[in-house]
N, C-alpha and C positions, 0 to 999 in steps of 0.2 A: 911579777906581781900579778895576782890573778889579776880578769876582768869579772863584773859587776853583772848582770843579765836578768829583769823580771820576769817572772812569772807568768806568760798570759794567760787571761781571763779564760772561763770556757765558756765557749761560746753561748749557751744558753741562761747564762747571768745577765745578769741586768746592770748597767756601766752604772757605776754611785756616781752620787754627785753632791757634790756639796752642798751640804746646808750650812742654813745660817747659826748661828751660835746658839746653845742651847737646844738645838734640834739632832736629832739621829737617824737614822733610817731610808727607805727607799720611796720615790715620788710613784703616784697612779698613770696610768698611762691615759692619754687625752681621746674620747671619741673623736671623729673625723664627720660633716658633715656631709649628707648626701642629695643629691639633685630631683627638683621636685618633678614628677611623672608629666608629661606633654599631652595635651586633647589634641587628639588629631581628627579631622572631619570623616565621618562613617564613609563605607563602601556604597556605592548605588543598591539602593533592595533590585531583588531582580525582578523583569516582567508581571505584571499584574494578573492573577486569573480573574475571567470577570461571568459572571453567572446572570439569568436572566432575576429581574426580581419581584414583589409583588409591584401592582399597579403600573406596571410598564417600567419601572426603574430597574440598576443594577447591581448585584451584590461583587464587590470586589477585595479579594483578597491577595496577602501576596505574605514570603516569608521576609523575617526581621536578617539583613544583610550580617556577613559574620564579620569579625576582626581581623587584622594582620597588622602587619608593623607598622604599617603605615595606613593605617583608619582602625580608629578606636569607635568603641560601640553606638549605634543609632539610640539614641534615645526617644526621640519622637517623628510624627511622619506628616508628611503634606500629599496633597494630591489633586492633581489638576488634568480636567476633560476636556473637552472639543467637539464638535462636529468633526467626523471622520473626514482626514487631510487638509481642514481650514485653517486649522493651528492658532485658532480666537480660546484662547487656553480660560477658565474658570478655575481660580484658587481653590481649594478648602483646606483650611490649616489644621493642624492638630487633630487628624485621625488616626483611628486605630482598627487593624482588621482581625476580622472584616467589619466592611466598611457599606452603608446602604444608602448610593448615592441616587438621590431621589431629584425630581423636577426636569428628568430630562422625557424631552419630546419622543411619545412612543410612534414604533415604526418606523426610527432614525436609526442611523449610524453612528458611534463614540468612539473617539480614541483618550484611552486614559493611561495615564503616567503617575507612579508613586517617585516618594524624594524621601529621602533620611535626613534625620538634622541631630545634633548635640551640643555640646556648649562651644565646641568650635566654630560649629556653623551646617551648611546644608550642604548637600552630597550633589552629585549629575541627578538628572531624572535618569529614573528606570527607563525602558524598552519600551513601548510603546503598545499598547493593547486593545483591540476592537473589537467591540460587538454592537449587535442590531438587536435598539431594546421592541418588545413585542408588544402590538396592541391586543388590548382587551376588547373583548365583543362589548354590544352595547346592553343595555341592561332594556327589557321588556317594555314597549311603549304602554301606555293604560289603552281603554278598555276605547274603541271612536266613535263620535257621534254620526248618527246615522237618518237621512233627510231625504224623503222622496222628491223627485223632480218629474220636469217633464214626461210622458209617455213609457211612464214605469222605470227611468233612470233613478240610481241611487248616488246621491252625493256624498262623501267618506268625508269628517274630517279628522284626525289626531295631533296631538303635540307630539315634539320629538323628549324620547324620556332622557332625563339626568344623569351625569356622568358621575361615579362613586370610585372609589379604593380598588375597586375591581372592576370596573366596567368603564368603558369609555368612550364617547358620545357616538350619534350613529350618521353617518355620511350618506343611507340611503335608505328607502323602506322597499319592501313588498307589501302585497295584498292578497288574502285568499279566502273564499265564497263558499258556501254551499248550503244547500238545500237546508233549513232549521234540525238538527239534531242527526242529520245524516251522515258528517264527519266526508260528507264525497268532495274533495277544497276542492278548489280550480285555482290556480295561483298566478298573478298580474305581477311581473318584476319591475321594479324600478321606479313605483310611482311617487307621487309626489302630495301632501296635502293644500288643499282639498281636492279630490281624485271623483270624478265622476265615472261610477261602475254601469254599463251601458247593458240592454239584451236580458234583462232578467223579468222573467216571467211574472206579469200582473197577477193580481191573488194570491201568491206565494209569498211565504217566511223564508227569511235568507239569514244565517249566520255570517258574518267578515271579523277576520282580524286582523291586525297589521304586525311587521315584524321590522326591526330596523337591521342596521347591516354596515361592518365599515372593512377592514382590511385585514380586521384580525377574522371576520367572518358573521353568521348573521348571529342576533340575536333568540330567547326564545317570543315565542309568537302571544301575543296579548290573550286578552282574554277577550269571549266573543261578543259580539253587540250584534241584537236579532232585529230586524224591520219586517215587518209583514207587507208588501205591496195591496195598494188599492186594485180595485176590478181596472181593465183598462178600459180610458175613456178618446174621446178627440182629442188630441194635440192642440196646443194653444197656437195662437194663429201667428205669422209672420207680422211685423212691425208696420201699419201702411206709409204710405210717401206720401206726403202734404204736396198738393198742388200751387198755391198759395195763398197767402193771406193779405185780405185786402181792405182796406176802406170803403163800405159801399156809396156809390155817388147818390145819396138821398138828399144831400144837404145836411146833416148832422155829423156832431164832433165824436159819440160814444157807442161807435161801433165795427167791428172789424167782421170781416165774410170769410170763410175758412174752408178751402177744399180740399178734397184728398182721394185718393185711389184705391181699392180695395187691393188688400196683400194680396199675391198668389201662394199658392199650396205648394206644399214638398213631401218627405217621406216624413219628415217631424213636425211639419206645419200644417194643422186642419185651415178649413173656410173658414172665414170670417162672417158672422151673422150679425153681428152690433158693431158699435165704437164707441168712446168715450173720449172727450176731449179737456183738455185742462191747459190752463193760459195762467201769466205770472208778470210782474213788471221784469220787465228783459234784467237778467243779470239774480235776480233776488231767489230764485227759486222758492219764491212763496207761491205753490199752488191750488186753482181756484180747479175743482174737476167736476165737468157736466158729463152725465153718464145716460146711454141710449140717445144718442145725438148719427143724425145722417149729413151727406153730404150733399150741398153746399150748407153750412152752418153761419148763423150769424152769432156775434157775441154780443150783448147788448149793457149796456150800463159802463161804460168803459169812462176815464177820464180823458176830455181832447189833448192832441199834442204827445202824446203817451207812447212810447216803445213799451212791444206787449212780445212777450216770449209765447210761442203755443208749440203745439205736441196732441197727437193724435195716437190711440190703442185701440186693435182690433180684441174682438171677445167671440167665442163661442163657448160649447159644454164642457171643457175642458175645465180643470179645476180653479187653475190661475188664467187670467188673460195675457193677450201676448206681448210684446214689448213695447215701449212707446216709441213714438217715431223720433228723427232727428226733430229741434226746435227749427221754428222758426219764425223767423221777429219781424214787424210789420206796427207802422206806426201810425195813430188816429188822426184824424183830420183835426185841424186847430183853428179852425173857421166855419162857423154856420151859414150857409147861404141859403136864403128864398127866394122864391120869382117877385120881381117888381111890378108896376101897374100895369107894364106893356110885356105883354107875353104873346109865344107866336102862333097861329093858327096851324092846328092840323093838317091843311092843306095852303099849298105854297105853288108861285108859279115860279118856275126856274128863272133867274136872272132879275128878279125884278126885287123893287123893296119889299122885305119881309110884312106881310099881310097880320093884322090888322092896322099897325101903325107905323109901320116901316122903321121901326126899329124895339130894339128890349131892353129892358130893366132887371136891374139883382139888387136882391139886400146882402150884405156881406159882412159878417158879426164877429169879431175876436172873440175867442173861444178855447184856448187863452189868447194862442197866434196874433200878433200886429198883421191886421190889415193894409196889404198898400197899392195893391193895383187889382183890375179883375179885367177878366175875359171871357167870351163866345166863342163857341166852333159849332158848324151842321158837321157834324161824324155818320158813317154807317154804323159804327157801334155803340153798344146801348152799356158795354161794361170795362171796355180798356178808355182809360183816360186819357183825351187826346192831348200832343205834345206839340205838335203843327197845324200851321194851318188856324191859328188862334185871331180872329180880332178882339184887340185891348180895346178895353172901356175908358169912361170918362165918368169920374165923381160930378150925379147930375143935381147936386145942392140937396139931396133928400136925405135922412137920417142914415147915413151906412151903404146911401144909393149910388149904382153904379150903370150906366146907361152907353147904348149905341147903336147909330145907324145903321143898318147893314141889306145887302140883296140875299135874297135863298139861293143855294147852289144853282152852279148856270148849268148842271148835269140832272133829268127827271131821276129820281128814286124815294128808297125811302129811308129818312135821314131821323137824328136824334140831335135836340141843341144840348149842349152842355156848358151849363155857368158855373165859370171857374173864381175863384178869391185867391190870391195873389198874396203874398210875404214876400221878403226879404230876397233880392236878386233873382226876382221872378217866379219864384217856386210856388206849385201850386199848394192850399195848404183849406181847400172846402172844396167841392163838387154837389153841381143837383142837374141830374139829367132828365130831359123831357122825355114823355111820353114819343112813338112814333109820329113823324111828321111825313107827311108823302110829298113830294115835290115829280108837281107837271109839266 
């Protein structure tokens, strides 16, 4: 009996399949779904070129890193600087080159690094890139003022000029002189405002300008300011030294005695022919100034009790006068004193009671000063107030009166009494001294 054997398909038919009832024919074939593409984080850009840029800043560029299988495209960039090897890193996000990174300090050193980013994320920094940004010269100082001084010196001063987009401030000046319209400079490095320009010829016009100057180099030079010098004349005088200032022993509260010494000369200092003097309450610098005053001077109208500031200037033909001297402070008497009914005779015998009544009298008046004790001394001097050697008084019942027995020096000369008024812990605070007394 035979056997049975079907027919295979060929291979490029399509296997039927059954359908459901009332249907015929052949099924579509199904797509197959496919896997969606990966962001992978960019490559590092590489090394940054970095160019100098305006106003001392840096232009930096660099190229967009390329793709491979494993980093998908940069889409945007970051980029961070430093001070060259401190590594104190500054952000800036979302740049693009080139790139003009501005605000860094000129005359430094940078290092700067780019970074790539996309929606994966951000890449390594780049390589590392250094330059030194350049300072700008400074920009033209104005035009200086210009002020004669002593013995044909010029005093210079100028402001330092403005730092702009292109210029950047100046760390030094020069100076340079010459003759008015002659263009012959002479050039002073390094100076400083106010600059005093010393040696230039009285009666002459002088051109100066100034020019500043920093690292990146000088600026251009101002424009010129002209002084014509005076004829020259005497030099102002040196400042004289107060000898001192004192209270004179009259008896009165409202006066102070004021000496001083005449300056000596120098190559900048003429003679002194005059002085003027001027006094202040110590401390207040309100001043009172007497002018054509010699020495010794008295001050007069003074309040008693009073610290008084004084200051002494010499003057000759010179244009200004010379300087004032140090102060110095010296304080009025604050008690009045007169002679009492017993006063002592011009002639005295050594050792015995003082002649005519064997003893003396004071009136001793607050002025403002509290009165509280008073004293006598025979002195050889007639202007230092004696501090020894004092016999104290005795309040003798009279209005202010102060009274005491005493012998004239047991040594012949010739002597001066001095009646003293007494404040507070002894101090002396009124003087009146007698005329010459002779002792036999």
């Amino acid at each position: 009996m035979p056997i049975y054997r079907p027919t295979p398909l060929p291979a490029n038919r399509a296997t039927a399949t059954m359908l459901p009832t009332g249907q015929s024919g052949l099924s579509t074939p199904q797509p197959q779904p496919q896997p969606t593409p990966t962001v992978q984080l960019p490559n590092p850009p590489g090394a940054a070129v970095l160019a100098q840029g305006p106003s001392g800043g840096l232009i930096v560029t660099w190229a967009t890193p390329a793709t491979d299988g494993t980093h998908s495209a940069t889409t945007g960039f970051n980029l961070q600087f430093s001070p060259s090897g401190a590594a104190t890193w500054t952000i800036v996000s979302g740049v693009a080159s080139p790139y003009a990174l501005t605000g860094v300090a000129p005359g430094e050193t940078f290092d700067v690094q780019i970074q790539g980013s996309n929606a994966a994320g951000v890449s390594a920094w780049s390589a590392t890139s250094s330059l030194t940004t350049a300072t700008a010269v400074p920009n033209a100082t104005g035009a200086p003022s210009l002020m004669q001084g002593t013995g044909g010196a010029v005093t210079v001063i100028w402001a330092s000029p403005a730092s702009d987009s292109t210029h950047n401030g100046a760390t030094g000046f020069n100076l340079r002189y010459s003759p008015s319209g002659a263009a012959d400079w002479t050039t002073v490095a390094g100076v400083t405002s106010p600059y005093t320009l010393n040696g230039l010829a009285a009666g002459s016009a002088f051109d100066i300008e100034i020019q500043g100057l920093n690292a990146a180099g000088v600026g251009a030079w101002s424009a010129s300011s002209t002084l014509t010098l005076t004829a020259a004349g005497p030099n102002a005088p040196n400042a004289p030294a107060i000898a001192g200032v004192t209270p004179p022993p009259d008896g009165t509260t409202s006066k102070l005695s004021v000496v001083w010494t005449a300056p000596t000369t120098d190559s900048t200092h003429g003679a002194a022919i005059g002085f003027n003097l001027r006094y202040s309450p110590s401390g207040a610098g309100n001043w009172t100034t007497v002018s054509n005053v010699t020495s010794p001077y008295t001050l007069t109208g003074l309040t008693g009790g009073s610290a008084i500031d004084v200051e002494v200037q010499a003057t000759n033909a010179a244009v200004s006068p010379g300087a004032w001297s140090a102060a110095v402070t010296a304080t009025t008497w604050g008690a009045i004193v007169v002679p009492g009914n017993w006063t002592a005779a011009a002639s005295q015998v050594h050792g015995t009671s003082v002649a005519p009544n064997g003893g003396l009298q004071l009136d001793a008046t607050a002025s403002p000063t509290a009165v509280t004790g008073a004293a006598f001394a025979f002195s050889t001097s007639s202007s230092t107030v004696p501090t020894s050697g004092l016999a104290a008084a005795s309040a003798d019942g009279q209005t202010n009166g102060w009274g005491l027995y005493l012998n004239a020096p047991a040594t012949a000369g010739t002597y001066y009494v001095w009646m003293l008024a007494q404040g507070a812990g002894g101090t002396t605070i009124g003087a009146l001294v007698t005329s010459a007394i002779t002792v036999t």
